[in-house]
N, C-alpha and C positions, 0 to 999 in steps of 0.2 A: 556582422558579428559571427557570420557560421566558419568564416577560418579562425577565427580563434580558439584558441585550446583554454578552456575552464580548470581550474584548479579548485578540487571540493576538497575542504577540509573538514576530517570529523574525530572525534578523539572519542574513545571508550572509558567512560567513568560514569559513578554513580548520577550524576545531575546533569544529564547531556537528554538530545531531542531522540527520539526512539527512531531503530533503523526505518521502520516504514519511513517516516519524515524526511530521510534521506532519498528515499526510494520515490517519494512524491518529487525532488528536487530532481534526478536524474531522470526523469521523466518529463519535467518544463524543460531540459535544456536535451532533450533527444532530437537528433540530427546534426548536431553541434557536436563538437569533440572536446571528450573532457577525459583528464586525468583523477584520480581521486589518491588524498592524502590521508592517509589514517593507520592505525595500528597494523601490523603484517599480522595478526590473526583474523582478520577482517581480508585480507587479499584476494584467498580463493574465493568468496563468496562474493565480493564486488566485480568480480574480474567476467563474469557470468553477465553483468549489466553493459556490454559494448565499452569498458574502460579503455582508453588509450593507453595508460599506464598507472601502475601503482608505485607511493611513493611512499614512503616511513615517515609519520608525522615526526617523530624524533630527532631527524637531523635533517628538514626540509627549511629552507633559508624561503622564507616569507618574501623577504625584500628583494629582495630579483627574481619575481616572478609577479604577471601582472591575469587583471580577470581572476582575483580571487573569490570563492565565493565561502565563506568562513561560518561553517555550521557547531564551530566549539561553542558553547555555552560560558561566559567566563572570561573568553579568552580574545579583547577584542583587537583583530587589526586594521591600522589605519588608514592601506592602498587598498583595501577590499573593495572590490566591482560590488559583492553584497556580504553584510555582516549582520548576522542571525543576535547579535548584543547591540543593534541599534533599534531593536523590537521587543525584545525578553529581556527584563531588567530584575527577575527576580526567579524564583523558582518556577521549572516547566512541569507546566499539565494541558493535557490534552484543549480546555475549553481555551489556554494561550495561542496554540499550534493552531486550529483551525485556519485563522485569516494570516499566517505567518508569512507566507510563500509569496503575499499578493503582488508586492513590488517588483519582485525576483520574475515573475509570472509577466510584468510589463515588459520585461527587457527582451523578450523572445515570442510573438507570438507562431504557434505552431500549427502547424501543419498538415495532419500524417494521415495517407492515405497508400499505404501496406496491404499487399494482395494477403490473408490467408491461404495457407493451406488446405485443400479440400480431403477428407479422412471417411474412407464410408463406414467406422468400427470407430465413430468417437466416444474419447474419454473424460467422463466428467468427476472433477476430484470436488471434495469435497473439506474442504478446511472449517474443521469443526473448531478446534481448539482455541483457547481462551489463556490471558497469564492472570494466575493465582489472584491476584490484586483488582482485578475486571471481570469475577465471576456474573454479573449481571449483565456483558455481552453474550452468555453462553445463552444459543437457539437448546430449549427442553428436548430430550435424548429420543423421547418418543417423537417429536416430528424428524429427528434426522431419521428416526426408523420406517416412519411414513414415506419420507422422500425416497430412501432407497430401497424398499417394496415398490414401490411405482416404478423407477426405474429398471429396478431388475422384471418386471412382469413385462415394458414395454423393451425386454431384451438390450437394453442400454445399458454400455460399461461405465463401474462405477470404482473408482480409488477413493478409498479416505487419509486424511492426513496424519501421521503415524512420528511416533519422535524422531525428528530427523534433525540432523546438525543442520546449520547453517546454509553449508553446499547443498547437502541433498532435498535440504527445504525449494532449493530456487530451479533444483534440475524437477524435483517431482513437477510443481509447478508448471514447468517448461514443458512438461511432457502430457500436460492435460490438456484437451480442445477448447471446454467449458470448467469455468471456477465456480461453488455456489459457496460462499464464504460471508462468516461475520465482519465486521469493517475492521480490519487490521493489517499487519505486515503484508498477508499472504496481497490483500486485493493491492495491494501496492504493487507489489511480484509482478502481479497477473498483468495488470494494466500498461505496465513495463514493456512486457511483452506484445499486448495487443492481443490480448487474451481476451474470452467473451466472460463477462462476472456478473452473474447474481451476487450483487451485496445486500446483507440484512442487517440494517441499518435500525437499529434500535436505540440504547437512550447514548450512540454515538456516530460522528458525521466524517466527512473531510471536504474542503469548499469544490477542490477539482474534479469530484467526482460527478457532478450536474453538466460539466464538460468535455465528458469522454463517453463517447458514443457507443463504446464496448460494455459500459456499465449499464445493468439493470438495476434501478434498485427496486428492494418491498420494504415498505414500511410495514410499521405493527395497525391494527386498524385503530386503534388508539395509545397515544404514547402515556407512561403514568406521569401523576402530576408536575414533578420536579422538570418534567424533561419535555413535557409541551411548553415550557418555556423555557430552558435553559439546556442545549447540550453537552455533550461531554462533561458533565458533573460525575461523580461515584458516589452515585445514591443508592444504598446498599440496599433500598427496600423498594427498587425499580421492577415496574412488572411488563415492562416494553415488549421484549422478546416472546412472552408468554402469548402476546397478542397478537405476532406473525402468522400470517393464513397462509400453511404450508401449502395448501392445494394454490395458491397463488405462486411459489416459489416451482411447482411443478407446471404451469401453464405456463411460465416464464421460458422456465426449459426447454418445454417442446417450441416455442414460436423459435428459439435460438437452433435445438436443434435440427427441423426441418426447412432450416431457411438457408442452410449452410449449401 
């Protein structure tokens, strides 16, 4: 399967699977060569992910092209290698996405064992940020002030994550040693990469992350109600986060970064 060249399909509208979700996919099929089909405002930032080619979802002829892997929501077609509408049959949320990838995930088991680069002056970024509608992933302001007082006293560089389009979301990214991030786009980024991630995994998950040896997680030391049983809900009165033992996100750290 690794000469073959993938065709991801993803189309930009209100009811479609969020980019992490995509970035989770081109990450089961790394080593593999893949083109990806989606809107040209989407170009420059995918093109950053080892694409072999970008194609205009708009006038891209489905049927002479084979190993499709079709991430529209909606939009189902019938030669797809995989199609993301033989699994979501109604509206997407996160608790749907979880186990989505799993089949997709059969077709390629991976592999990857990439030298790092060694940096005596590394950099640890720190992606705080949360979308409007998921304010109950957000880690409290006081411990990201805790984490980077600790950092900066043990002379360790520190970038925070700052509104950045698209592109410059995936170059910052690219340009940190260590990621300590809540579960979203960024730790998708990161992992892409082969980035090292503290993820802070509170009242939300993703299955592949138990499988990628880059990732750290920290739990909260106890998750609130809803969410010891049920993940990725938006339970507005979640107190997960509040529970994260920063001094644990700081011991995580140092094991990463004196191991480098």
């Amino acid at each position: 399967m690794e000469k073959n060249n993938y065709y991801i399909l993803f189309k930009k509208s209100k009811n479609q699977i969020p980019l992490g979700d995509v970035i989770r996919v081109l990450y089961l099929l790394k080593g593999t060569s893949y083109s990806i089909v989606t809107n040209k405002i989407y170009f420059s930032f995918f093109k950053q992910f080892k694409i072999k080619k970008a194609y205009n979802i708009n006038s891209f002829n489905t049927q002479k092209k084979r190993n499709i892997i079709n991430l529209v929501f909606g939009e189902k077609i019938d030669n797809s290698l995989y199609d993301i509408n033989d699994f979501l049959k109604k509206n997407i949320n996160k608790k749907k996405t979880y186990h989505l990838f799993k089949n997709l995930e059969k077709l390629k088991k991976l592999k990857i064992n990439e030298k790092k680069n060694r940096k005596k002056n590394l950099l640890v970024g720190i992606n705080w940020k949360v979308p409007n509608n998921w304010k109950i992933k957000s880690l409290p302001k006081k411990k990201w002030n805790f984490i980077y007082s600790e950092l900066k006293e043990k002379n360790i560089n520190v970038s925070f994550q700052k509104k950045f389009s698209l592109y410059e979301y995936v170059k910052w990214i690219k340009s940190c040693d260590v990621i300590v991030s809540v579960v979203g786009l960024g730790v998708h980024i990161a992992s892409f990469f082969n980035k090292n991630v503290i993820m802070l995994s509170g009242p939300t998950d993703f299955k592949e992350a138990k499988n990628d040896k880059n990732i750290i997680k920290i739990l909260p030391n106890k998750r609130c109600s809803v969410h010891q049983r049920n993940l990725n809900v938006n339970y507005q009165k979640c107190s997960c986060m509040k529970k994260i033992d920063e001094k644990k996100i700081i011991k995580a750290l140092i094991k990463i970064i004196y191991a480098r």
